[in-house]
C-alpha positions in Angstrom: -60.5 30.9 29.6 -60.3 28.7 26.8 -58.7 24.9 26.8 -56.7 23.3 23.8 -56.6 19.6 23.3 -53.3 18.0 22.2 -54.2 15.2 19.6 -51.6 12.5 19.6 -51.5 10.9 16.0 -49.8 7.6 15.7 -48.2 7.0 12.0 -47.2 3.1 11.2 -44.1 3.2 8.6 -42.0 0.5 7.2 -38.4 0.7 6.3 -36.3 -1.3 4.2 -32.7 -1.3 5.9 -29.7 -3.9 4.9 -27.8 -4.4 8.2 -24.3 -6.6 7.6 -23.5 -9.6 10.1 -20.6 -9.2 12.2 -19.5 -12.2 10.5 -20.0 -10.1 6.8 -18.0 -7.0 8.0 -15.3 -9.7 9.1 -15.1 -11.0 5.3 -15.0 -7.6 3.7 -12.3 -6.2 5.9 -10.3 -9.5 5.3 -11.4 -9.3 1.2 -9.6 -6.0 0.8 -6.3 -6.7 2.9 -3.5 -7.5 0.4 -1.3 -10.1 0.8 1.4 -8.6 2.2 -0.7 -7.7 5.2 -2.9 -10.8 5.5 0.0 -12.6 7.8 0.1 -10.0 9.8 -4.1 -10.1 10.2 -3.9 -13.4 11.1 -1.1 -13.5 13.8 -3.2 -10.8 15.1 -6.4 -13.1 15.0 -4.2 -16.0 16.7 -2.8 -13.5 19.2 -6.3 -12.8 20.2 -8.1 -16.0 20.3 -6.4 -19.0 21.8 -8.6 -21.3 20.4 -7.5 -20.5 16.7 -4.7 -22.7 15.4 -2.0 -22.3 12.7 -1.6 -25.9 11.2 2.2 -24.8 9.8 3.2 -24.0 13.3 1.6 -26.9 14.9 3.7 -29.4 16.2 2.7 -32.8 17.5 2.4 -32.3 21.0 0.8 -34.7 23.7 -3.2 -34.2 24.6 -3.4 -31.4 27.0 -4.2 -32.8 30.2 -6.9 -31.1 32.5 -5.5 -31.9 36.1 -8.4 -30.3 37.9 -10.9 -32.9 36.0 -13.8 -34.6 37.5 -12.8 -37.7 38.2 -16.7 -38.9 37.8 -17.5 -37.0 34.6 -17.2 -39.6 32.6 -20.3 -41.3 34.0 -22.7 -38.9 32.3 -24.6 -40.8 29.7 -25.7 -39.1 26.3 -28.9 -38.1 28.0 -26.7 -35.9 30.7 -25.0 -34.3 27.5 -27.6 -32.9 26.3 -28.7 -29.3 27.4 -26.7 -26.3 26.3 -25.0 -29.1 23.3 -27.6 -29.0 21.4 -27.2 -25.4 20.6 -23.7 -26.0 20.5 -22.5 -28.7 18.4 -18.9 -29.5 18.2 -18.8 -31.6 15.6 -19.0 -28.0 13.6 -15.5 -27.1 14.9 -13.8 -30.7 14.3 -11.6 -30.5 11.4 -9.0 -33.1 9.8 -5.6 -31.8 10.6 -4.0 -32.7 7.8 -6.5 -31.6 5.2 -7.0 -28.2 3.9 -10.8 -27.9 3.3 -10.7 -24.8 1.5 -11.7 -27.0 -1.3 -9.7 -25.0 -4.2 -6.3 -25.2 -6.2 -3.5 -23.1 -5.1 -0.2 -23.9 -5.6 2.2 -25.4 -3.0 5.8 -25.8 -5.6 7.7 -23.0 -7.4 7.8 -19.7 -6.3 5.7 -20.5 -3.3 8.6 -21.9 -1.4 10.7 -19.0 -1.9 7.8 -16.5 -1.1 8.3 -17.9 2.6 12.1 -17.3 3.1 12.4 -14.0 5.1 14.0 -11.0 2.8 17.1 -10.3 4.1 17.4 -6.5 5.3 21.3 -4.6 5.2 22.3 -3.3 8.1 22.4 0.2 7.6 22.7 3.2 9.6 19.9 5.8 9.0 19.7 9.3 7.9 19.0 11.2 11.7 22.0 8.5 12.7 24.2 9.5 10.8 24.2 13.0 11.1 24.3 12.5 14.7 27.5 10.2 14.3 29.5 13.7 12.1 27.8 15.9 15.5 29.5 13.7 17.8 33.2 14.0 16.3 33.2 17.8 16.2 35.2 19.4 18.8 31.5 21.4 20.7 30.8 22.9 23.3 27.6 21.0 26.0 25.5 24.0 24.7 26.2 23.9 20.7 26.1 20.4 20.8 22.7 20.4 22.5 21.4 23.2 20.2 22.8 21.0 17.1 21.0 17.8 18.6 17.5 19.5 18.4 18.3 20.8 14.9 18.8 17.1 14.0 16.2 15.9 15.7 14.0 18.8 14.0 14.8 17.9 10.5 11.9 16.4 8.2 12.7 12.7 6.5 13.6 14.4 3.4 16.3 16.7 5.3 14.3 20.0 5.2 14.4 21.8 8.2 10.8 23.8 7.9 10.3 24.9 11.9 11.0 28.4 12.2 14.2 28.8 14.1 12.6 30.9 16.9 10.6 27.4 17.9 13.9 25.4 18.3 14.9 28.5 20.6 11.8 28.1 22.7 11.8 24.2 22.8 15.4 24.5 23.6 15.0 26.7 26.6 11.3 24.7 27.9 12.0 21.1 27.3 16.1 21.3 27.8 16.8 24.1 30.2 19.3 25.1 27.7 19.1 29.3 26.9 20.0 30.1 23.5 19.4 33.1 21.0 18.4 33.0 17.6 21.9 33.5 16.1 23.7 30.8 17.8 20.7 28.5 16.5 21.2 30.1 13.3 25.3 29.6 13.4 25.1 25.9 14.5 22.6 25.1 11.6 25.2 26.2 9.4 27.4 23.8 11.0 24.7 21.1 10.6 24.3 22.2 6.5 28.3 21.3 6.3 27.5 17.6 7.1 27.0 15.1 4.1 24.7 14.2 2.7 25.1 17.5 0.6 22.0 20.1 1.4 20.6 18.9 4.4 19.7 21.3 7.2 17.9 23.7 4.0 15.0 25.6 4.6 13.7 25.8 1.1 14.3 24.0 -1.7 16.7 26.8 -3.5 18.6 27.0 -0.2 19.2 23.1 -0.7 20.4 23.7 -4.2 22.9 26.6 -3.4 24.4 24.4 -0.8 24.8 21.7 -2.8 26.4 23.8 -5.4 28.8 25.7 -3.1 30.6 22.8 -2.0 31.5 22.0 -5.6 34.6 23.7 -7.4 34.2 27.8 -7.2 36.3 28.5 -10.4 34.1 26.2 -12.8 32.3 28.5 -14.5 29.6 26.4 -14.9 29.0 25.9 -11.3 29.0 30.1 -10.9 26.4 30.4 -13.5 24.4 27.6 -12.0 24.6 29.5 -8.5 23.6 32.6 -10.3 20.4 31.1 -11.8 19.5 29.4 -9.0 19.6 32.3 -6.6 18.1 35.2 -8.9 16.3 32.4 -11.7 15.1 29.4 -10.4 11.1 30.4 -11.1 11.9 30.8 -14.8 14.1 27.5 -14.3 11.6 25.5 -13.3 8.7 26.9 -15.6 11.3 25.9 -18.4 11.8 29.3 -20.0 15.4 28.5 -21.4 14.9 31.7 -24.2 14.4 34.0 -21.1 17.1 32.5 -19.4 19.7 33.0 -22.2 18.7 36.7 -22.5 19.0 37.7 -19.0 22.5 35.9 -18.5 23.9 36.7 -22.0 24.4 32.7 -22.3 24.0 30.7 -25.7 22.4 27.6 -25.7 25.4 25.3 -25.2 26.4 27.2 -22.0 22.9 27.4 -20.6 22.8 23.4 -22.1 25.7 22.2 -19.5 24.2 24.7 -16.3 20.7 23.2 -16.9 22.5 19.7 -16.9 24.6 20.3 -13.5 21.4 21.8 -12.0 19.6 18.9 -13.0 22.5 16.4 -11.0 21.4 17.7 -7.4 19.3 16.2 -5.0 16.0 18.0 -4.0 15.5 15.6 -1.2 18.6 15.0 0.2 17.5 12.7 3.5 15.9 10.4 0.9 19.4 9.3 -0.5 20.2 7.3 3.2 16.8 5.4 4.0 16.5 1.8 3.8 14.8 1.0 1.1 12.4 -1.9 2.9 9.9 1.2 3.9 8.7 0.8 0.7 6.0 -1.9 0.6 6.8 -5.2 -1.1 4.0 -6.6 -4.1 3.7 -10.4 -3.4 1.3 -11.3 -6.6 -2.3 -12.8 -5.0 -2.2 -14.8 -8.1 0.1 -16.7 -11.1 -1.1 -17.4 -14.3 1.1 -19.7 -16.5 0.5 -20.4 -20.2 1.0 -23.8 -21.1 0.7 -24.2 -24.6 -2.0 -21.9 -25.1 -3.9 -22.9 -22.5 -3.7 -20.7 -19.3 -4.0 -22.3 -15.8 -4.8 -19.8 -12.9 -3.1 -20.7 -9.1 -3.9 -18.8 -5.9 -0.7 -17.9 -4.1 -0.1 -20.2 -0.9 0.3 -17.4 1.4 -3.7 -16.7 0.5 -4.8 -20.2 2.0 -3.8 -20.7 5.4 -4.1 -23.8 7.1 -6.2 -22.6 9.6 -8.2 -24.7 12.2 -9.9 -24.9 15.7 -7.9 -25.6 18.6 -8.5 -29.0 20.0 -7.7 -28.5 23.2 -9.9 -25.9 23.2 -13.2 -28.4 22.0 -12.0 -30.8 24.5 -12.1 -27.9 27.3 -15.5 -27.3 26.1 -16.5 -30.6 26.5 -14.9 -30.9 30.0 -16.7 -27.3 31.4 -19.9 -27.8 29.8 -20.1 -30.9 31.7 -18.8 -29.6 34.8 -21.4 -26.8 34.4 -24.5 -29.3 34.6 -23.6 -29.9 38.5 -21.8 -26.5 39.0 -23.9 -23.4 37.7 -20.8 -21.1 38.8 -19.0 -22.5 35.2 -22.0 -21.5 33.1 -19.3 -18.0 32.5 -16.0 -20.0 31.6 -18.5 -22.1 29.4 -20.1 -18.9 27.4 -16.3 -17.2 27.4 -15.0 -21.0 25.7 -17.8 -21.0 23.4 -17.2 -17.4 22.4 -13.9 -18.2 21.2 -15.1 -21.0 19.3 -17.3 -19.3 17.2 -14.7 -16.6 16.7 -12.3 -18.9 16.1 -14.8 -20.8 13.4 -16.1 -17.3 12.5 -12.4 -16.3 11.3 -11.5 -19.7 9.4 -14.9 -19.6 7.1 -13.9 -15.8 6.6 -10.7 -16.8 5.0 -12.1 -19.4 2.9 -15.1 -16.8 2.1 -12.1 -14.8 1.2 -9.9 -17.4 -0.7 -13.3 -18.6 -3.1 -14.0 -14.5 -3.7 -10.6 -14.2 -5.1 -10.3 -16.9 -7.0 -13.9 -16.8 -8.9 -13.1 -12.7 -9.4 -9.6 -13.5 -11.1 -10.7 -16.2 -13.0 -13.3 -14.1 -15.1 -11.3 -11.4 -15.6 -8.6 -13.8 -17.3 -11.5 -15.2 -19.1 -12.2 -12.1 -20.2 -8.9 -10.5 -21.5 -7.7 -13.8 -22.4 -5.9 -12.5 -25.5 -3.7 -10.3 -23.1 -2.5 -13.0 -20.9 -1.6 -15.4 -23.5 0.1 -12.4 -25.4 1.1 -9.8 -23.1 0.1 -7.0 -25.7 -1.6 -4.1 -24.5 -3.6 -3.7 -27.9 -5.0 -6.6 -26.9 -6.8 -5.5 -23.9 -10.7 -5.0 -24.2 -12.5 -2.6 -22.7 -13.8 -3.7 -19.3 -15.8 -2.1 -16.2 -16.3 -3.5 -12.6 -19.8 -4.7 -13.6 -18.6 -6.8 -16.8 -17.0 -9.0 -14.1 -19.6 -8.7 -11.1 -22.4 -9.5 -13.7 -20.4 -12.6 -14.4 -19.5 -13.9 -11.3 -22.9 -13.1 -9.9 -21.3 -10.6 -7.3 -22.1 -7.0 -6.1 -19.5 -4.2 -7.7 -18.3 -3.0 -4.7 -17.1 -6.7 -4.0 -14.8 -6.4 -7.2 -13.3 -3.1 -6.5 -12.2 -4.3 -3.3 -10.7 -7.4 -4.9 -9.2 -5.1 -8.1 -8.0 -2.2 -5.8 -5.5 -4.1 -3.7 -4.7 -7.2 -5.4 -1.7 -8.6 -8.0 -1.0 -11.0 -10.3 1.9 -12.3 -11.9 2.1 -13.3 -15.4 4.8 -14.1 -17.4 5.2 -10.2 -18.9 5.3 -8.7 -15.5 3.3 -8.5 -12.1 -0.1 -6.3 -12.5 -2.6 -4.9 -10.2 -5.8 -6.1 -10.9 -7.4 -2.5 -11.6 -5.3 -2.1 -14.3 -7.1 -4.5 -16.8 -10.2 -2.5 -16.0 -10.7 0.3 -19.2 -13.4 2.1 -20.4 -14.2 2.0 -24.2 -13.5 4.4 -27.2 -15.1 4.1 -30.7 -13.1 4.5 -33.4 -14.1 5.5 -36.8 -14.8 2.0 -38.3 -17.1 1.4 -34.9 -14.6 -0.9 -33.2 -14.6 -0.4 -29.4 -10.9 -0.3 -27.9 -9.6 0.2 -24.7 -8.7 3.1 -24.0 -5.5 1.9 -23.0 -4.7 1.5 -26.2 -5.0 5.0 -27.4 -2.4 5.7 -24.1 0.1 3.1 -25.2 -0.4 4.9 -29.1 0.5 8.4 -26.7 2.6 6.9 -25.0 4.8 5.8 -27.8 4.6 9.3 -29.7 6.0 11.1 -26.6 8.6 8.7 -26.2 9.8 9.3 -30.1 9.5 13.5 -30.0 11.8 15.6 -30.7 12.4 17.0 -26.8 13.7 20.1 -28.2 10.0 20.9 -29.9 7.8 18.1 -27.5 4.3 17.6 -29.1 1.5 19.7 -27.8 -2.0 18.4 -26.6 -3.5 19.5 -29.7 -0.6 17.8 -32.5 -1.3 14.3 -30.1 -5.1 14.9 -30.6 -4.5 15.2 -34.7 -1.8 12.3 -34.4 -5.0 10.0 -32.7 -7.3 11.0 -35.0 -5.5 10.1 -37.9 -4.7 7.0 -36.7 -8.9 6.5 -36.6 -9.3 8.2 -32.5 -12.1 10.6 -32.6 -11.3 11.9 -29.1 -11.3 15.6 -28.0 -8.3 17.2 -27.1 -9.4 17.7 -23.3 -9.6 13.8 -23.6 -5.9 13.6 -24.6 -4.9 16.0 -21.5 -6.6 13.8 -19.1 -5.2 10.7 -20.2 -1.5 11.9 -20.6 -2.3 13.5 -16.7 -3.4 9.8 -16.1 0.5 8.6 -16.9 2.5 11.7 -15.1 3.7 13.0 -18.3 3.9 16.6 -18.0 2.9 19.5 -20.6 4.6 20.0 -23.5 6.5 23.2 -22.1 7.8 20.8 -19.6 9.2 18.2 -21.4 11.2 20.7 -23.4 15.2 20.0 -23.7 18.0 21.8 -24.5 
């Protein structure tokens, strides 16, 4: 019988970890909100901690008065106030009210003033309204009209009805108690196609066209040959293959010229043509940048610095419980939950200040550095630039850039921009000049814009175009950057 010894072995190992502060995470999700989010962070922020204060909603209101206070707590002497203060000191959470002490310029006139008027919003019915309004003025039976309120309540936000109809059968008969077969589903959604805007209710995108063009006039011949390519042709419409077209339907190119055009006149997403407008997210610049005689000045936007501070009452309360606390041990909770606050509360307002300094040193090297650009508002004049050109000259990490650059506007006097797009990588020319490469887009840009669209320049004519102009840049170069503008292949941009 033999024994075996299990040797233990003991190995001593150090690791090197970075581990952010809850107060670091705090900055960095606050550095990468944009500005038309930030109010909403902090009304969240002062929903959650009472002892946060908004200065522009502060009134002047009497002291809060305590009436449960110790009548005798006024006799402790400093020595009695000692204790648990001295690792708490409030004179860290006293702040002037009337000063902002984020300590930088930002800009209080001008647009600022209209930034905080509210955007007034239309009243407007929406798209599943009113198609509901045209199903309740038809003459319907409880059952249709039940079958045509799940179609409508089935429909996509675009107005494409893409659930099979034997699922609105069994939702109909499971959540409504309402039996129905597949053809009266299939004759009421008919019904529901009728209703305006043109081509809702469509299962597919050439069902959406036909309807749309079957409610126009039946004896324009047009109109017949559009419904003809769009039921038997719409692949080779799409793909652009007008020769092919004109072959098949024994059309010359002005016929096929004015079907292509009323084609072209539909609506492929008819439920968009209803919705307000305000789902869209509104740009409010982070910063402005005026040129006054040639010498720019750079403001923060207002709605960047608010004028945060520590609730007084709060401190006070402190005061009073902490106190309290020194003759009753039963307060030493509300004392921690108070102090808690506090620190959140002072946590949060260095956070936005954090946030307001980031922003402002960031911005102000990039305008350093395409200074040209801002004074002229010329493209050409835009230098190649990276994330670490500007996080090597503020001192800063990269990842603390792209957050600023990714999310971020400013307004200039040519237009509002988002910060990412002054970022560029360089190209060599011939002479061995570097240059943006947004320069060689805008040079693209413009040759597309000028081409004949009945013979639209192809990849490799742009390449030879560039590279007479002194841009030695492959052709699989020019396809990525003309994929970086949403211009489409030659074949596509083809015109009768």
């Amino acid at each position: 019988m033999t024994s075996s010894t299990i040797m233990l072995k003991q190995n001593l190992q150090q690791k090197l970890l970075q581990k952010l502060s809850p107060q670091q995470i705090q900055f960095i999700k606050l550095l990468q909100v944009p500005t038309v989010s930030l109010d909403t962070r902090i009304k969240e922020e002062l929903e959650e901690n009472p002892a946060l204060e908004d200065l522009s909603l502060t009134i002047n209101e009497p002291e809060e008065q305590y009436p449960d206070r110790d009548p005798d707590e006024d006799t402790y002497n400093s020595e009695d106030e000692k204790g648990e203060m001295d690792e708490f000191n409030i004179d860290d959470y006293l702040q002037d009210d009337n000063v902002n002490d984020y300590g930088t310029r930002y800009d209080q006139n001008g647009d600022d003033e209209d930034e905080r008027k509210e955007i007034p919003i239309a009243v407007q019915s929406s798209f599943f309204e009113s198609l509901q309004a045209q199903l309740d003025l038809l003459p319907l039976s409880d059952k249709d009209f039940s079958i045509g309120k799940q179609i409508i309540g089935s429909l996509d936000d675009d107005g494409y009805l893409r659930r099979p109809i034997m699922s609105l059968t069994d939702d109909l008969a499971f959540s409504q108690n309402v039996m129905a077969d597949d053809e009266e589903v299939e004759d009421m959604l008919k019904v529901i196609q009728s209703f305006d805007p043109p081509g809702v209710g469509a299962r597919s995108l050439q069902e959406c066209l036909l309807i749309q063009l079957r409610r126009k006039d039946p004896n324009d011949l047009i109109i017949r040959k559009a419904i003809l390519v769009v039921e038997n042709y719409l692949e080779e419409f799409t793909r652009k293959h007008y020769d092919k077209l004109e072959k098949s339907l024994n059309m010359n190119s002005i016929e096929l010229r004015g079907v292509v055009n009323e084609i072209l006149k539909l609506n492929p997403k008819p439920g968009d043509s209803n919705e307000v407008s305000t789902k869209q997210m509104q740009v409010i610049p982070d910063f402005h940048i005026k040129n006054n005689d040639g010498v720019l000045i750079l403001t923060l936007n207002s709605k960047n610095a608010p004028e945060l501070k520590v609730s007084r009452s709060y401190q006070e309360m402190f005061q009073h419980y902490d106190k309290a606390s020194q003759k009753d041990k039963k307060l030493k909770e509300a004392v921690q939950f108070v102090k808690q606050k506090l620190d959140s509360a002072k946590w949060f307002i260095d956070a936005i200040k954090q946030r307001q300094q980031t922003l402002l040193k960031t911005m102000n090297a990039i305008m350093q550095y395409q200074y040209d650009f801002f004074l002229t508002g010329d493209d050409k004049n835009l230098k190649p630039m990276i994330l670490k050109d500007i996080a090597d000259r503020i001192g800063m990490d990269i990842s603390t850039v792209s957050r600023v650059a990714n999310s971020k506007y400013v307004q200039t006097e040519f237009g509002t921009f988002l910060l990412k797009s002054f970022f560029s990588e360089a190209i060599q020319t011939e002479s061995g000049e570097e240059v943006s490469n947004k320069e060689v887009k805008k040079i693209l840009e413009e040759h597309i814009g000028k081409e004949d669209k009945r013979h639209p320049l192809a990849d490799e004519k742009l390449t030879d175009i560039l590279k007479e102009a002194g841009y030695n840049i492959a052709r699989r170069t020019v396809a990525k950057y003309r994929e970086q503008m949403n211009i489409p292949v030659a074949r596509l941009r083809k015109e009768l």
